[in-house]
DSSP file (Angstrom, degrees, kcal/mol; ACC not computed):
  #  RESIDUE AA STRUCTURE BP1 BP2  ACC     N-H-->O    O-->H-N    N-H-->O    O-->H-N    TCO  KAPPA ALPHA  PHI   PSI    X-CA   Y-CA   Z-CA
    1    1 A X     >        0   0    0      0, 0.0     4,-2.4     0, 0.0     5,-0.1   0.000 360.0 360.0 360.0 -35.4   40.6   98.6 -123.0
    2    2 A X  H  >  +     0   0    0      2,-0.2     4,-3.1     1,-0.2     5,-0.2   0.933 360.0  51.5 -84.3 -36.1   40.5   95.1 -125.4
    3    3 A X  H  >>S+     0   0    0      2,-0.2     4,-1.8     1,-0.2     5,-0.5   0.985 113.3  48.1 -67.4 -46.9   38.1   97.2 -128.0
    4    4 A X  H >>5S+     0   0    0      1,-0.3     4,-2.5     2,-0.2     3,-1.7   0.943 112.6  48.5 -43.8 -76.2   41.2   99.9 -127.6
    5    5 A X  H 3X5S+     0   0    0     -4,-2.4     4,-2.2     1,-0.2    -1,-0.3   0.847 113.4  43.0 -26.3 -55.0   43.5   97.1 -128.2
    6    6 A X  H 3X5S+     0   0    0     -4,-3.1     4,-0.8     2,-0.2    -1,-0.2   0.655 109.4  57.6-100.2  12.0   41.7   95.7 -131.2
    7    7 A X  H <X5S+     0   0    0     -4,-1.8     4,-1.4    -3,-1.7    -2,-0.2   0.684 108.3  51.1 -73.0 -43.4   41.1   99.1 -132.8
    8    8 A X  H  X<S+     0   0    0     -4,-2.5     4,-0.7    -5,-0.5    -2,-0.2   0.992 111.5  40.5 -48.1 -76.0   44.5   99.4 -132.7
    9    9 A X  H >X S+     0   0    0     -4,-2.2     4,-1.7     2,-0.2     3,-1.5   0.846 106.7  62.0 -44.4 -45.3   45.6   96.2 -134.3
   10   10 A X  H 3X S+     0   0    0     -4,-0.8     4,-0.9    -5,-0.3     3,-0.2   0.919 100.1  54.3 -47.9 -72.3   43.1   96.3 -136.8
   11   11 A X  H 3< S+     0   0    0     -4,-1.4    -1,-0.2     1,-0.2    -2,-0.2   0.594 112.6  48.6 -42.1 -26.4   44.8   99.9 -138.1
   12   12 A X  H X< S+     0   0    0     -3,-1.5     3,-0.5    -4,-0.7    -1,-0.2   0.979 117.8  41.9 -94.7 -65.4   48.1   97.6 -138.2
   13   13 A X  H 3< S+     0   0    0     -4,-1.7    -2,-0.2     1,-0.2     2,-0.2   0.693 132.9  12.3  31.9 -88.7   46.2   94.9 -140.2
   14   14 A X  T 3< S-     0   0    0     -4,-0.9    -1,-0.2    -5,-0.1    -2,-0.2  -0.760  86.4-152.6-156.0  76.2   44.4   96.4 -142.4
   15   15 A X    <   -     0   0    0     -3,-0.5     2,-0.5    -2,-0.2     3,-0.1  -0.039  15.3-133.5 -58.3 164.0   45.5  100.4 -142.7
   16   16 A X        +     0   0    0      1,-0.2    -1,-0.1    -5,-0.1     5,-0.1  -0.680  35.3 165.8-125.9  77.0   43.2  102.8 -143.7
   17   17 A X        +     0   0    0     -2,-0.5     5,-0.4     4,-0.1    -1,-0.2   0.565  21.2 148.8 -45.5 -29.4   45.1  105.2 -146.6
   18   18 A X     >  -     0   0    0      3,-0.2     4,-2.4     1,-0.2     5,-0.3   0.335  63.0-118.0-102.9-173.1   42.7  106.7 -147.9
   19   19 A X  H  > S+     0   0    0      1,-0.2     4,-1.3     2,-0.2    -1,-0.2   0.697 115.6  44.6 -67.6 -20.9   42.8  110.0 -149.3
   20   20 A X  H >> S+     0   0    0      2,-0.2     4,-1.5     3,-0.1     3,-0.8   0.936 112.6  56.8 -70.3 -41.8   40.1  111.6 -146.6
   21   21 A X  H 3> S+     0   0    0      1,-0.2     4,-4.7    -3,-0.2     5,-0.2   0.860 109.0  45.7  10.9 -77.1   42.0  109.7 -143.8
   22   22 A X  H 3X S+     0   0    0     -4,-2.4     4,-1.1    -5,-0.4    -1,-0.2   0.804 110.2  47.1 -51.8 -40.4   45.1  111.4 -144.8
   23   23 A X  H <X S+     0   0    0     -4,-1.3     4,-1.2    -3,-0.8    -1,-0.2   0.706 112.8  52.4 -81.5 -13.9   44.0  115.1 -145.2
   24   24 A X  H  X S+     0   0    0     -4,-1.5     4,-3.3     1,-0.2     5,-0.3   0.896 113.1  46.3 -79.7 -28.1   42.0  114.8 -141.6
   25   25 A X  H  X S+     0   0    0     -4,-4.7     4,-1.2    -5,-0.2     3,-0.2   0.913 115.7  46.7 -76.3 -16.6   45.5  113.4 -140.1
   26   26 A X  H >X S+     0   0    0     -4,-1.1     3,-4.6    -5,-0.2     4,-1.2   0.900 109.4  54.2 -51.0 -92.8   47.2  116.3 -141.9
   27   27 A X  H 3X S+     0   0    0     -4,-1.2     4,-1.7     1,-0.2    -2,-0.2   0.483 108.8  44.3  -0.1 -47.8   44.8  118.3 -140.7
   28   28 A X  H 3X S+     0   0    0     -4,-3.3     4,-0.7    -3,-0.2    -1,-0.2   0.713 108.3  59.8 -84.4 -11.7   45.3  117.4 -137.0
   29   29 A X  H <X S+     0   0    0     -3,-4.6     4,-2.5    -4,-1.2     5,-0.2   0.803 107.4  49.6 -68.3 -44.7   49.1  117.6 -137.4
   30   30 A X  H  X S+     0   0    0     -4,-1.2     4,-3.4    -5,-0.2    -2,-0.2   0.897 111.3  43.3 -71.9 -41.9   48.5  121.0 -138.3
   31   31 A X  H  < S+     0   0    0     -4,-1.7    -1,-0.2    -5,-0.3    -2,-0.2   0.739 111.1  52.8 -54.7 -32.8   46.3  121.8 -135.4
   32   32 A X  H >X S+     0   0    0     -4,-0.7     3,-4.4     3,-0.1     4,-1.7   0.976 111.3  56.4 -50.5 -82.4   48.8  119.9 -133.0
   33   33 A X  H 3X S+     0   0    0     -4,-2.5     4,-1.7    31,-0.4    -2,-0.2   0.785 107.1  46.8 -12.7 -74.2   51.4  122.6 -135.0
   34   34 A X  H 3< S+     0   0    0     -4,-3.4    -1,-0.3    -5,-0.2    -2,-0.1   0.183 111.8  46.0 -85.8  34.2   49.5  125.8 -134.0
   35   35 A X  H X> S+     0   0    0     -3,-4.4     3,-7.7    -2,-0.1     4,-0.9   0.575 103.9  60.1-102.7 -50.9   49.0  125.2 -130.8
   36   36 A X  H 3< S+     0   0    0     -4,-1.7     6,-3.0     1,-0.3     4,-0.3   0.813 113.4  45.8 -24.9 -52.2   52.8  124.1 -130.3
   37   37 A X  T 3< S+     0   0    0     -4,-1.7    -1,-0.3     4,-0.2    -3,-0.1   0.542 107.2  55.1 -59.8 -19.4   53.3  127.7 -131.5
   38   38 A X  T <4 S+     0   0    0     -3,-7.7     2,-0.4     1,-0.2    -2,-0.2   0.982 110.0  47.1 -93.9 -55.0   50.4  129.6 -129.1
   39   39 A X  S  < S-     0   0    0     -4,-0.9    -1,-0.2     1,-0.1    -2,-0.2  -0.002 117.3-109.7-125.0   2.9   51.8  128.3 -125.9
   40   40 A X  S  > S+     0   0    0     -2,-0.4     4,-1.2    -4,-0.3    -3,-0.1  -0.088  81.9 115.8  59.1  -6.3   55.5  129.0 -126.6
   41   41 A X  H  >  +     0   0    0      1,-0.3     4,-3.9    -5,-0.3    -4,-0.2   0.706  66.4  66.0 -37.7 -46.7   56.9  125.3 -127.1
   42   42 A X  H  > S+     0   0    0     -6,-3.0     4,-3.0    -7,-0.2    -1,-0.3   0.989 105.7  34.4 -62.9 -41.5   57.7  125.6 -130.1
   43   43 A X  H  > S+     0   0    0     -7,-0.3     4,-1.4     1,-0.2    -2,-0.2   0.926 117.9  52.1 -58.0 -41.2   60.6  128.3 -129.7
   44   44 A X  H  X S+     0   0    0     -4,-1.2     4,-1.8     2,-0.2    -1,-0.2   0.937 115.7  45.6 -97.2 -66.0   61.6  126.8 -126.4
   45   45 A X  H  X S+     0   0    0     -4,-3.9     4,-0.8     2,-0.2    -1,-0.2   0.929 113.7  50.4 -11.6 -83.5   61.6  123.2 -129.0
   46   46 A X  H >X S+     0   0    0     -4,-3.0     3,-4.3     2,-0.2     4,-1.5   0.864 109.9  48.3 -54.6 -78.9   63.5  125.1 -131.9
   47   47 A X  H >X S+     0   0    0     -4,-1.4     3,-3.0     1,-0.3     4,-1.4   0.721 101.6  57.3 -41.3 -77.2   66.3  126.4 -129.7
   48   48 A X  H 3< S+     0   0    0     -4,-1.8    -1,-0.3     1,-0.2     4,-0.2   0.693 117.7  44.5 -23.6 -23.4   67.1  123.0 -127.9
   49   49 A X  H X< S+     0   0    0     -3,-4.3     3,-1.2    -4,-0.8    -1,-0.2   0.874 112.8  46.0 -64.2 -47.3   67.7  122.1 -131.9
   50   50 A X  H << S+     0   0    0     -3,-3.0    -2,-0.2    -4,-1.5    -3,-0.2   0.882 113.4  48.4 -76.3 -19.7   69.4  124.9 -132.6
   51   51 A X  T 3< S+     0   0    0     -4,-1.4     2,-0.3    -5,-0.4    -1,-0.2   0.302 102.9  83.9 -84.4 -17.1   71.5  124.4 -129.3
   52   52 A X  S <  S-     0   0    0     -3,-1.2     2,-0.5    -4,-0.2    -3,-0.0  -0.712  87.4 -89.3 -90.0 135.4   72.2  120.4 -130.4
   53   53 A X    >   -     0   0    0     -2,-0.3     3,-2.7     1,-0.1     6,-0.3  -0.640  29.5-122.4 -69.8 114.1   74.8  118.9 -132.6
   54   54 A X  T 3  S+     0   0    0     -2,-0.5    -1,-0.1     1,-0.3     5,-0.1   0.515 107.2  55.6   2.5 -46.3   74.2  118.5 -135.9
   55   55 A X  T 3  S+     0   0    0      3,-0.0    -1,-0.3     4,-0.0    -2,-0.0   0.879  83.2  98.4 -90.4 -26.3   74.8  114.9 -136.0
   56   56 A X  S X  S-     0   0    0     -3,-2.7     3,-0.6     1,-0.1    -4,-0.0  -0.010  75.9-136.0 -21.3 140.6   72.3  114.2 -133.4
   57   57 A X  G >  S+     0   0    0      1,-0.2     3,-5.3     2,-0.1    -1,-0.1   0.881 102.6  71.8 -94.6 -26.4   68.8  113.0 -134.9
   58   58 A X  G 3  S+     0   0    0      1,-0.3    -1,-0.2    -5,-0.1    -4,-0.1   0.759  91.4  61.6 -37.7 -30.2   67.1  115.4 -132.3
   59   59 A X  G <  S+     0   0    0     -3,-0.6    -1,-0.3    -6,-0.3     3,-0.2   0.364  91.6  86.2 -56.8  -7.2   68.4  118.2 -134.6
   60   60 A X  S <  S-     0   0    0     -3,-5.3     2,-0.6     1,-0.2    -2,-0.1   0.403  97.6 -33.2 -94.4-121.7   66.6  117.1 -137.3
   61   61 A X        -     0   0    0      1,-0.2    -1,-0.2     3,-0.0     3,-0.1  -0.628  53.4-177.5 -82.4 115.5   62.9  117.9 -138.4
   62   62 A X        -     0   0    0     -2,-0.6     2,-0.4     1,-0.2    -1,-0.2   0.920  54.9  -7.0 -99.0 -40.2   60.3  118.5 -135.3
   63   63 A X        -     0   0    0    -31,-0.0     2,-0.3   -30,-0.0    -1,-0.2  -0.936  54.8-139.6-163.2 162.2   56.9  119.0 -136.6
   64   64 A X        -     0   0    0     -2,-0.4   -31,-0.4    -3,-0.1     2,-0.2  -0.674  11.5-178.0-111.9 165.0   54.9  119.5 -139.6
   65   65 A X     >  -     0   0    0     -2,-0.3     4,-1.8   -32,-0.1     2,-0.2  -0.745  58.4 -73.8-137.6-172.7   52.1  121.6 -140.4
   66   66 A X  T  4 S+     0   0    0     -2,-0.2     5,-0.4     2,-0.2   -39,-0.1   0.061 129.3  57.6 -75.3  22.7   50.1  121.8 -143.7
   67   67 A X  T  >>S+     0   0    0     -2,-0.2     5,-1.4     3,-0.2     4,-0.6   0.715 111.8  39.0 -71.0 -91.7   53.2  123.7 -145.4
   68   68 A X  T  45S+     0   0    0      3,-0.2     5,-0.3     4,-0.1    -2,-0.2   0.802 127.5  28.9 -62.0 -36.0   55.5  121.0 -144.7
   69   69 A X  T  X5S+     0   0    0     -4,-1.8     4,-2.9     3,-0.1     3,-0.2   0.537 131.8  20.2 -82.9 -96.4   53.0  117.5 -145.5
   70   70 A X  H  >5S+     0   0    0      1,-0.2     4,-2.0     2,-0.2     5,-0.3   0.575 127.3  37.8 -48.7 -52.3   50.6  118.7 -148.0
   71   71 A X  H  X5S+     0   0    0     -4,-0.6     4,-1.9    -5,-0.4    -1,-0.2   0.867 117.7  52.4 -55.8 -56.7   51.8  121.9 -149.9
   72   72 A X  H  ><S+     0   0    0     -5,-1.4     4,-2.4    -3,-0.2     6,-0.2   0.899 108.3  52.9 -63.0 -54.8   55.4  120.6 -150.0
   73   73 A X  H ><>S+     0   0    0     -4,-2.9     5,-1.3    -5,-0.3     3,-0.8   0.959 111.4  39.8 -58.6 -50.8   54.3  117.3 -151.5
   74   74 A X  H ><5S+     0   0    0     -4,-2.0     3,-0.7     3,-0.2    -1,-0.2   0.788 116.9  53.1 -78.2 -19.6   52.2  118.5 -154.6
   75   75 A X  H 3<5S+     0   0    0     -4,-1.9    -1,-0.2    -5,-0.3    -2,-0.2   0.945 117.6  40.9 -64.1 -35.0   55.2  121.4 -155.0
   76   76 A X  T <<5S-     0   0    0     -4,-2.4    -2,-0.2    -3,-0.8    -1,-0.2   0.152 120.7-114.5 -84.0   3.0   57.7  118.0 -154.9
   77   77 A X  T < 5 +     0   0    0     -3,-0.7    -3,-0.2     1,-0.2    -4,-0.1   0.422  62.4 158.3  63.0 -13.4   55.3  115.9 -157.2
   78   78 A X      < -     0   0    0     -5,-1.3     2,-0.8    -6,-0.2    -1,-0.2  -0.344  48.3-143.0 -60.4 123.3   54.6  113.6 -154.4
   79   79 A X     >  -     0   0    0      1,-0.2     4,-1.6    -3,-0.1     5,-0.4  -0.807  22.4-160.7 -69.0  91.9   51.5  111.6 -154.2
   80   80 A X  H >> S+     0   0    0     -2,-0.8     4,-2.2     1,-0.2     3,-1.7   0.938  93.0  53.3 -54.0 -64.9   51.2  112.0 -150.2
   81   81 A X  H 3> S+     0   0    0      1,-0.3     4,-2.7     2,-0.2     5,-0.4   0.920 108.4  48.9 -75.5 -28.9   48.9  109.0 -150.1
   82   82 A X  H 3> S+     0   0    0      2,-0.2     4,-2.7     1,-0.1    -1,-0.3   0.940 114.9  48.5 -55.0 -33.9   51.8  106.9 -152.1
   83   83 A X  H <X S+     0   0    0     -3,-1.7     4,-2.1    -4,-1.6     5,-0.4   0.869 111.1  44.3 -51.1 -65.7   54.3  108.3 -149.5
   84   84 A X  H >X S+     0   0    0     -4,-2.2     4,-2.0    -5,-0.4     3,-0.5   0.950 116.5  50.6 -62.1 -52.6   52.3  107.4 -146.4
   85   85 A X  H 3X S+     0   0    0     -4,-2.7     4,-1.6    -5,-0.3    -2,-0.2   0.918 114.3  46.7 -55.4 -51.0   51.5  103.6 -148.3
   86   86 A X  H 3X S+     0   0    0     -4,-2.7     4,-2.0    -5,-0.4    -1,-0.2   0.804 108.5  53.4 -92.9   4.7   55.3  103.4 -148.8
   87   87 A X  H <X S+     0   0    0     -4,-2.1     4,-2.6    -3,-0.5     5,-0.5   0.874 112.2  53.7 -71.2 -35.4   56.5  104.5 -145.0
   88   88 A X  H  X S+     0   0    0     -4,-2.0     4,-2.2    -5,-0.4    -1,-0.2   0.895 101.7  45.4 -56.7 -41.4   54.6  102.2 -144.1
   89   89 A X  H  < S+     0   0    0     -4,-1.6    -1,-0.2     1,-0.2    -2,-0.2   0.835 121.6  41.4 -76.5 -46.0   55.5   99.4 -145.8
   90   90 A X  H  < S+     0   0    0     -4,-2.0    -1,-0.2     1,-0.1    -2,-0.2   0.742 126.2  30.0 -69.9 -19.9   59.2  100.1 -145.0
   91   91 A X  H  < S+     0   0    0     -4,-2.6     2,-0.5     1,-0.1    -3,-0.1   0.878 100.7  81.0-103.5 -48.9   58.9  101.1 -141.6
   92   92 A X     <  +     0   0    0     -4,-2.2     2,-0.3    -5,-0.5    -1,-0.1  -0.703  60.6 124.2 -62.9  89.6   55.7   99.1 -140.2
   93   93 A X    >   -     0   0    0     -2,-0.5     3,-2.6     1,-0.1     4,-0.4  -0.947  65.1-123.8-171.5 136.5   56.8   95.5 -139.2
   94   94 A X  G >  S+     0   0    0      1,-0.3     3,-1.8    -2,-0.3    -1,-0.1   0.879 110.1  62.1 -49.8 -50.3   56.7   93.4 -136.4
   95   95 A X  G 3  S+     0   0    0      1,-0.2    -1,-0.3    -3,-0.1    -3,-0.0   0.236 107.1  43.4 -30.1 -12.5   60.2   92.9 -136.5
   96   96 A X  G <  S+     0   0    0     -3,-2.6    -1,-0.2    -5,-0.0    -2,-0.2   0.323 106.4  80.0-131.0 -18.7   60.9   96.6 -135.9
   97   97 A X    <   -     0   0    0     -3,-1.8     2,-0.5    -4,-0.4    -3,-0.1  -0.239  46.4-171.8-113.8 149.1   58.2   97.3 -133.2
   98   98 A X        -     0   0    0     -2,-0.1     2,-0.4     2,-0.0    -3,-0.0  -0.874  11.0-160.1-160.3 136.7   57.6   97.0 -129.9
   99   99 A X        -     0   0    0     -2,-0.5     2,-0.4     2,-0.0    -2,-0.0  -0.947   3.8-171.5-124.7 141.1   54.1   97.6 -128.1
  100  100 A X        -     0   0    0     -2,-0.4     2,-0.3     2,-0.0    -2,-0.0  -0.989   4.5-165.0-126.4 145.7   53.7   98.2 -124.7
  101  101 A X        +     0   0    0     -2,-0.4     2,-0.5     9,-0.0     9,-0.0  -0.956  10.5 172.1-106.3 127.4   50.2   98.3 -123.0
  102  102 A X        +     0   0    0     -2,-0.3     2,-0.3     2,-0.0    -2,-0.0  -0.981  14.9 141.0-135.5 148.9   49.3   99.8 -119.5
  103  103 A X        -     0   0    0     -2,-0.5     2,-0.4     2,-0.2     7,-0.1  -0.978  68.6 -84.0-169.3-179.8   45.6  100.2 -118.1
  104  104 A X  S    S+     0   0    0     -2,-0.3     2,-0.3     2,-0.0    -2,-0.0  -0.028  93.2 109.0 -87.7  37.6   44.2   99.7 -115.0
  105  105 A X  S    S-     0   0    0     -2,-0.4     5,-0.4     1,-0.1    -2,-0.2  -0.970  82.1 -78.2-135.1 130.9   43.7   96.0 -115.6
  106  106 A X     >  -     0   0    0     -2,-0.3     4,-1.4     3,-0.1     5,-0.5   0.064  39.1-118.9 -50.4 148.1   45.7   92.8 -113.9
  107  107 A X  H >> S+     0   0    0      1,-0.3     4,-4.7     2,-0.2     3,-1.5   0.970 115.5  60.6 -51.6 -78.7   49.2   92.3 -115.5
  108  108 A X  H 3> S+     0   0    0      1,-0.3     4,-0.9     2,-0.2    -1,-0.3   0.762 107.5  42.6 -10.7 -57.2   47.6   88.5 -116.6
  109  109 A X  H >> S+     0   0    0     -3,-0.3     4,-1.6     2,-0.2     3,-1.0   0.980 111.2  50.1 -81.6 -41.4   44.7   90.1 -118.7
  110  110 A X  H <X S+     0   0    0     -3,-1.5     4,-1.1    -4,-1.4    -1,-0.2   0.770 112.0  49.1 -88.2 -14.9   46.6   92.9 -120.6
  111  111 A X  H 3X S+     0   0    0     -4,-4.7     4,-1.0    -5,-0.5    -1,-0.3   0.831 115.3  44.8 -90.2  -4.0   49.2   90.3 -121.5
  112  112 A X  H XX S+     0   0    0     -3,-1.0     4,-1.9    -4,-0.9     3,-0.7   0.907 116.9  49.1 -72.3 -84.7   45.9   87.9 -122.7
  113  113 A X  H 3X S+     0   0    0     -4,-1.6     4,-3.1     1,-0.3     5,-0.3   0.842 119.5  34.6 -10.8 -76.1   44.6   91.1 -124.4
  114  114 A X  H 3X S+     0   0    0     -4,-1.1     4,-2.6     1,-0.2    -1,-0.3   0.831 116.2  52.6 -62.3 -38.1   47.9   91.9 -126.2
  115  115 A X  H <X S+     0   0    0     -4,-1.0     4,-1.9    -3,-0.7    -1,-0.2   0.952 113.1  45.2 -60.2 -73.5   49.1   88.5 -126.9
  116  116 A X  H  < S+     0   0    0     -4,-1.9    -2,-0.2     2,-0.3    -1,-0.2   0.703 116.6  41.8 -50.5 -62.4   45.8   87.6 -128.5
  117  117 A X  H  < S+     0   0    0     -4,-3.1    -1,-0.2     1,-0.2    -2,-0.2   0.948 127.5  33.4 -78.7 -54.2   45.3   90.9 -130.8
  118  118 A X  H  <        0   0    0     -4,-2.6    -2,-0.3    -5,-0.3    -1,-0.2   0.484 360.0 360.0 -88.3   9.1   49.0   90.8 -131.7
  119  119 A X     <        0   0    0     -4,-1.9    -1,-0.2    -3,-0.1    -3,-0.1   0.318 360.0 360.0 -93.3 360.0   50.5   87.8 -132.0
């Protein structure tokens, strides 16, 4: 669990852009994507959207696949790894955040744990 914890933190630290990084997490978004789709979720998904008010953010965009990240960016000009560098930079801040931890480890140590690696 603490090596969990400070793999974790590191990635907030000291992120890891780079451009293989980015095409495997596309990549896995896109596998996430076509399963959502074998198993029926997605439609079952899309209708609760379609079925939601407009002004709601639950209406908005539900998942990407390599269509929507990659293709879309280089049709749009987009540098995906600039994209991903600047969500981050807007989005990623303590200030914004909250982490919660559970494990099978006494209250006392995962607040040691957490304290330690994030504070």
């Amino acid at each position: 669990m603490e090596g969990a914890l400070d793999r974790l933190a590191a990635a907030f630290i000291h992120p890891r852009f780079a451009p293989e990084c980015i095409d495997r997490e596309v990549n896995a978004v896109d596998s996430e994507y076509q399963g959502l789709q074998k198993d029926g979720e997605m439609y079952l998904q899309q209708l609760k959207k379609v079925l939601t008010s407009s002004q709601h953010p639950y209406s908005r965009f539900f998942a990407g696949n390599i269509q929507t990240l990659k293709e879309a960016a280089h049709q749009l000009n987009l540098n995906l790894h600039e994209q991903v560098a600047n969500l981050y930079q807007k989005y990623y801040s303590a200030d914004i955040m909250n982490l919660v931890v559970v494990g099978n480890y006494p209250m006392d140590q995962l607040i040691e744990w957490s304290v330690a690696k994030f504070s």
